[in-house]
C-alpha positions in Angstrom: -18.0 11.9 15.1 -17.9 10.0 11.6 -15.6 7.4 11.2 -14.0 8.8 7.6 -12.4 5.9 5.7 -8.7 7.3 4.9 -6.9 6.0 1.3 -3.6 5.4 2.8 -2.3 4.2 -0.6 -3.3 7.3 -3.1 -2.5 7.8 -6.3 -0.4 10.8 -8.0 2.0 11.6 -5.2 4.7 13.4 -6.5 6.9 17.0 -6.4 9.6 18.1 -8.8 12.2 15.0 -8.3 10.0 11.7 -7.4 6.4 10.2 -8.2 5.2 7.8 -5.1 3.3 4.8 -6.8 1.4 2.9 -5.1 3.2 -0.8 -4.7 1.4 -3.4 -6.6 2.2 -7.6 -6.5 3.4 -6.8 -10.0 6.2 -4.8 -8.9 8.3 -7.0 -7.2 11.4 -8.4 -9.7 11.9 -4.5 -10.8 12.2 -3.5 -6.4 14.4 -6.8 -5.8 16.6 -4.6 -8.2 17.0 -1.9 -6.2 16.6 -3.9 -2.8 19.4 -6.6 -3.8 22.4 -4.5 -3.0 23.8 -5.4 0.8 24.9 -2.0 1.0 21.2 -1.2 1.5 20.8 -2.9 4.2 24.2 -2.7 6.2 23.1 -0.3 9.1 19.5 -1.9 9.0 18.3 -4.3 12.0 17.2 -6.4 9.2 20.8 -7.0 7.5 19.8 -10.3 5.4 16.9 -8.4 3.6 18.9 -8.4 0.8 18.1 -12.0 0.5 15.4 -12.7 -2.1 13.5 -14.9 0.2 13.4 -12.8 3.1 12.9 -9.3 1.0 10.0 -11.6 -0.3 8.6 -11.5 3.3 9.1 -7.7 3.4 8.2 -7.4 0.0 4.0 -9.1 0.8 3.6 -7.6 4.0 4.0 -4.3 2.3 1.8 -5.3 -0.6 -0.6 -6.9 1.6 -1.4 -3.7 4.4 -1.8 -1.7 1.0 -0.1 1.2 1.9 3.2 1.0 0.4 4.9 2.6 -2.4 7.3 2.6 -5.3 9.8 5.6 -5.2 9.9 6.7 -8.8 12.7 9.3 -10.2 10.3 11.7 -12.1 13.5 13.0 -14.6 14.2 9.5 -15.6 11.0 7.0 -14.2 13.6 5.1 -12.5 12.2 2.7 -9.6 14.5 4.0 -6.6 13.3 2.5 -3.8 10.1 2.2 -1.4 8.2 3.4 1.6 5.0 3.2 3.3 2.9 4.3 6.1 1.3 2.0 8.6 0.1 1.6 12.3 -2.6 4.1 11.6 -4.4 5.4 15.1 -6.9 7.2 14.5 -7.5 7.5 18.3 -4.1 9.6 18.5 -4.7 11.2 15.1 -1.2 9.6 13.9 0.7 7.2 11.4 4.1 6.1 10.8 6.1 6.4 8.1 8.7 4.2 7.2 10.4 1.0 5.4 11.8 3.2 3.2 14.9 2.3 1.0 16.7 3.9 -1.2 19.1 2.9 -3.8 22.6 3.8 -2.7 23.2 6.5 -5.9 19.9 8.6 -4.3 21.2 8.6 -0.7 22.9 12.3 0.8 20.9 14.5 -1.2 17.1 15.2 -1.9 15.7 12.3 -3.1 14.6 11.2 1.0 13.5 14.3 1.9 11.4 15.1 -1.2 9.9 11.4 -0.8 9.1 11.9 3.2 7.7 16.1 2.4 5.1 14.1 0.2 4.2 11.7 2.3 3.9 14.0 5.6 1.8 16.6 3.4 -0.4 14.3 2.1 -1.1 12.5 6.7 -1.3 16.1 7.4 -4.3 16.2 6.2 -5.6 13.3 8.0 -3.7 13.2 11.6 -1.6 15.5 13.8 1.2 13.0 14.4 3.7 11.4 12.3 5.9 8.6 14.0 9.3 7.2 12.3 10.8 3.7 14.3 14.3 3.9 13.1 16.9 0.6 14.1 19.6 1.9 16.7 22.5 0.7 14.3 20.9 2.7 11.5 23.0 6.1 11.8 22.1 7.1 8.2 18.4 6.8 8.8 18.8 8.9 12.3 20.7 11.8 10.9 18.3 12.0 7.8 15.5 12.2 9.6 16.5 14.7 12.0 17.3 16.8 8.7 13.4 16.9 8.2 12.7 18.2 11.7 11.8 15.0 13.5 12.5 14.9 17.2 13.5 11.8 19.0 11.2 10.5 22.0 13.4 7.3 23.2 13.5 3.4 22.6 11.3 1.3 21.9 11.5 -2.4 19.7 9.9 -3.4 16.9 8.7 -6.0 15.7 10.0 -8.1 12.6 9.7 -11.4 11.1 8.8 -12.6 15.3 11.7 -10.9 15.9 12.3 -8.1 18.7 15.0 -5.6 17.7 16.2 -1.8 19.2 14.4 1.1 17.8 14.3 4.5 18.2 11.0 6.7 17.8 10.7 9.9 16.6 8.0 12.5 16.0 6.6 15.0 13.6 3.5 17.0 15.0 1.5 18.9 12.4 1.9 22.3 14.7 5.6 22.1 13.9 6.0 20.9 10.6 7.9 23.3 8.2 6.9 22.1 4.6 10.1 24.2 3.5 
């Protein structure tokens, strides 16, 4: 079997309400904008990442693994947040998705959903498996991603800034996804 180099950072993502851009070192004072608000980050493991020097961490490690985005509002180009895929295993034909933050006016309504559809379409095409690591304080996170179909598989922690803190895992296989 041929080892197929995947672009895990595309271009020209996008649906009726967002564009995914790919994140670029350029990017960072306009998504400090969004990513200053505490509110952001209340239910997060990471509750300082409002902080410009540790959203500064959070900001290069996405720049630097190349597959993160900026979430873009198509109606008005508005920079709403980010996401990005990462632990990539192409042994278990999966990914993960996630990092993603919103700005508080896009949370309850579309704007996640439409952002995550994109991004599971576009791993579809590549693996069978889609993981999310959610923190365990992160209620809003859980319930929205239950919303899209994803099922929980248990605990787990995860990793940040040499940090340990409690995750939850869930799943998305390709056989069940419902692009909806």
């Amino acid at each position: 079997m041929t080892d197929i180099k995947i672009n895990w950072q595309p271009e020209n993502l996008e649906n009726e309400l967002v564009e995914i851009v790919p994140l670029r070192e350029s990017d960072y004072n306009k998504l400090y904008d969004v990513a200053s608000d505490p509110l952001i980050w209340e239910q997060h493991p990471a509750k300082d990442r409002y902080k410009k020097e540790i959203f500064q961490l959070f900001f290069d490690g996405a720049v630097l693994g190349k597959t993160a985005f900026l979430i873009v509002e198509k109606k008005t180009g508005n920079i709403i947040g980010s996401t990005r895929y990462y632990d990539y295993m192409p042994d278990n034909s999966s990914i993960a998705i996630g990092y993603t933050f919103l700005a508080k006016d896009y949370w309850g309504g579309q704007f996640n959903k439409s952002t995550k559809k994109i991004l599971l379409e576009y791993a579809f095409k590549f693996v069978d498996k889609v993981y999310f690591h959610i923190g365990t304080t992160n209620i809003r996170s859980q319930l929205a991603i239950k919303k899209i179909g994803a099922k929980k598989l248990g605990e787990m922690n995860f990793e940040n800034n040499g940090q340990q803190l409690p995750h939850y895992e869930y799943l998305i296989e390709k056989e069940n996804w419902d692009t909806q």
